[in-house]
N, C-alpha and C positions, 0 to 999 in steps of 0.2 A: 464425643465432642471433637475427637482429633480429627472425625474427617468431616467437619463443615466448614467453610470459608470462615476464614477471621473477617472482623470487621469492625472497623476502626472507626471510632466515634472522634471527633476532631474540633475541639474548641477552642478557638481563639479568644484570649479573655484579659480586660483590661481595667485593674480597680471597681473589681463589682464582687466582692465574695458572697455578698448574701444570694446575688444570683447564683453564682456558679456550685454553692451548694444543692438548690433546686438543680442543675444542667446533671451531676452526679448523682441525685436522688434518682431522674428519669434513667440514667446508665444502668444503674443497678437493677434499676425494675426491669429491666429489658428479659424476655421469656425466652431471648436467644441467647447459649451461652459461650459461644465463644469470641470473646469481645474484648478488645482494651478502648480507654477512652484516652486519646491524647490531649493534656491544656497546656498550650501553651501562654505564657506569661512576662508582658514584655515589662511590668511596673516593676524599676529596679530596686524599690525599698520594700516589698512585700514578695515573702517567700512563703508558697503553697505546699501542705507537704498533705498527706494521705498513705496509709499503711495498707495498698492493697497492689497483688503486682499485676492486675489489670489497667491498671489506673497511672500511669507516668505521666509527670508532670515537670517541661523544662522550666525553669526560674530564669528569665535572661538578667545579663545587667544593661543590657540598652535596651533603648525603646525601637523599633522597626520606623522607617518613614513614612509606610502606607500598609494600610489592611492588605493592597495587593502584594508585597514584598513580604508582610505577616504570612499569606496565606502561603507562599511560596517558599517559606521554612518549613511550613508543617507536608511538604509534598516528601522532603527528604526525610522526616522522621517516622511516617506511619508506616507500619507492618502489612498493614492489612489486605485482604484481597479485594476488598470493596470498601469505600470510604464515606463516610455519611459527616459532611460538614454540619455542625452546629453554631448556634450561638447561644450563650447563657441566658439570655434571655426569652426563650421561648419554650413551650414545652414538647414535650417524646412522649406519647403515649408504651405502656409495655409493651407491646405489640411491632412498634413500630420497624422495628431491624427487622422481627420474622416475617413481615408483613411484605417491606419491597424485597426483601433478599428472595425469599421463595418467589415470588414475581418474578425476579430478575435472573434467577439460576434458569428458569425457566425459559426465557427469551433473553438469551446470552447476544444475539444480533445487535442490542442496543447497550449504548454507554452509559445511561444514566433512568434509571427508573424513581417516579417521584408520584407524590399523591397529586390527583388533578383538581382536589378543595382540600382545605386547612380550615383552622378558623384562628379567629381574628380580634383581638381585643385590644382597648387601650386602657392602662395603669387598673389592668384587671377588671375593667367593666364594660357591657355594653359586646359582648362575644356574638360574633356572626358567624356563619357561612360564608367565604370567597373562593375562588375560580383562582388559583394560581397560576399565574403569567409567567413569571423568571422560576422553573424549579430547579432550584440550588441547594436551598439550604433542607438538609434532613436527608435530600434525595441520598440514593443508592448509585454510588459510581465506579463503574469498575477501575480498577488499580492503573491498567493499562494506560488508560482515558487521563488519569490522576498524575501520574506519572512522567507524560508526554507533552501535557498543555500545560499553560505558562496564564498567572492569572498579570495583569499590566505593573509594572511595578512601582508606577506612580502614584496609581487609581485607590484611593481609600473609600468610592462611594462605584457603584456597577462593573465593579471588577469579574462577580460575579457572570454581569450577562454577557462579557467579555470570553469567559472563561469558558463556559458552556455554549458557544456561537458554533460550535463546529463538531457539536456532539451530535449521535442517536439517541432520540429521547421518545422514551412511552410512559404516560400516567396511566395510573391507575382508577379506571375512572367507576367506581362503583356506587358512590354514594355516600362512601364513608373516606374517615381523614384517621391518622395517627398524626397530627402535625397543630400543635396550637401557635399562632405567632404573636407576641405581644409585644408594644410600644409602650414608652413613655414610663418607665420602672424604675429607672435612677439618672440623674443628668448626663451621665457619660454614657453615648452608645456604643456599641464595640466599633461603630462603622466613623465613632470620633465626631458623629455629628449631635449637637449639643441638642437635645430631648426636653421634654418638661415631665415633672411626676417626680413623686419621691421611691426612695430606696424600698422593701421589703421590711428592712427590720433597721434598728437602728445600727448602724458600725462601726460603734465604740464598744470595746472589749472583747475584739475578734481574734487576738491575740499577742504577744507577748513582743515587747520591746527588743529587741538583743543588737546593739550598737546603735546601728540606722536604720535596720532591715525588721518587719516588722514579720514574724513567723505568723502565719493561720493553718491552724488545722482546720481545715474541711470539716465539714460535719453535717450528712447529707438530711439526717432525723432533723432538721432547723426546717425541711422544707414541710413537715407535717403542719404548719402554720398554714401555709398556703395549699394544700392537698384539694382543698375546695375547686380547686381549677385543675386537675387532674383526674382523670378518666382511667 
C-alpha cells in the first residue's frame, strides 16, 4: 500500500449528516486503499467526530462566505497526491478511486481525469444516464493542478467551472460511470442554494447536547437504508 498514490477524498459539508454518513459509507467501500477522506465542516454548533485515522474531520467555528473560499481551505489541508472533490450528496461507487486513478497514473499529461456519463437522479427517483459538461466533482486531480489554482472567492454557485478553466482534462469515455449525482435530498444544498425534498432519515437524535455544540458521531451502517441506490 505504501507505494501507491494517496488520494484524498474531499468534502465540503454543511448541516446535512444524514448525508455525510452515505458520503463515508462510499469512502470506506473504496477497493483503493490508500485513502484519507477530508470533511470539512463550517456549522459552528455541530461537531463531527469518527474514530478512524483515515478519516479527519476539521469542525470550524465560522461559517466560510462562499463554497469558493470553502473550497480554498480544503486545498491547504489535503495530503493527497490526487484529489477527488465530493459532495455529500451524491454517491462513489467502490470502484470509483481505482477506477480514474489507474486511468490517470496512466496518462500523467493531463490534470484532471473524470467519467464522461454519471447518472442522475432527483430526491432518489427517476435515475438516468447524462453526458457530463463541468467534470469536477468525483474527478481525479492531480495535487499539482490543486494546489496552484485558486477556486473565486466569492463564487458559492460555478466556482467549480472557474476552477477547472485552465486544466488538461480526459474522460473516460467507455460506457460506464462510478459517479451517481443526486438533487433535492434535504433543503440545504452544500452549493447553499435552497433545493426542495426532504432529508434521508429523520435528524433528531443524531447526537448529544454538550453546551451549544451538538456532538455526531458518524455512522456510516445508517447508509444501509439507502444501499438501494448503490452499485
Amino acid at each position: 500500500m505504501n507505494n501507491l498514490p494517496l488520494a484524498s477524498f474531499v468534502c465540503i459539508t454543511f448541516n446535512r449528516p444524514e448525508l455525510l454518513n452515505e458520503l463515508l459509507y462510499c469512502f470506506l467501500a473504496q477497493d483503493y486503499e490508500n485513502k484519507e477522506l477530508i470533511i470539512i465542516n463550517d456549522k459552528s454548533d455541530i461537531k463531527y467526530v469518527y474514530d478512524d485515522p483515515k478519516v479527519i474531520i476539521y469542525n470550524l467555528s465560522e461559517r466560510f462566505i462562499s463554497i469558493g473560499q470553502k473550497r480554498n481551505y480544503s486545498r491547504n489541508v489535503v495530503n493527497g497526491d490526487f484529489i477527488f472533490n465530493t459532495d455529500d450528496d451524491d454517491i462513489y461507487y467502490s470502484n470509483h478511486i481505482s477506477r480514474l486513478l489507474n486511468y490517470h497514473l496512466e496518462h500523467m499529461e493531463f490534470d484532471i481525469i473524470g467519467n464522461a456519463i454519471g447518472y442522475c437522479s432527483e430526491n432518489n427517483e427517476n435515475i438516468r444516464t447524462w453526458k457530463i459538461n463541468v467534470p469536477f466533482n468525483g474527478t481525479s486531480i492531480k495535487k499539482e493542478y490543486f494546489k496552484k489554482n485558486y477556486f473565486p472567492h466569492y463564487k458559492s454557485c460555478g466556482e467549480d467551472v472557474d476552477f477547472i478553466k485552465n486544466a488538461k482534462i480526459s474522460l473516460i469515455d467507455d460506457g460506464k460511470s462510478t459517479f451517481h449525482y443526486r438533487w433535492g435530498l434535504n433543503i440545504t444544498h452544500v452549493s447553499s442554494i435552497m433545493g426542495i425534498g426532504a432529508g434521508t432519515y429523520d435528524s433528531i437524535g443524531y447526537g448529544a447536547i454538550i453546551g451549544n455544540i451538538q456532538t455526531i458521531k458518524l455512522n456510516p451502517m445508517l447508509f444501509e437504508k439507502t444501499k438501494l441506490y448503490y452499485k
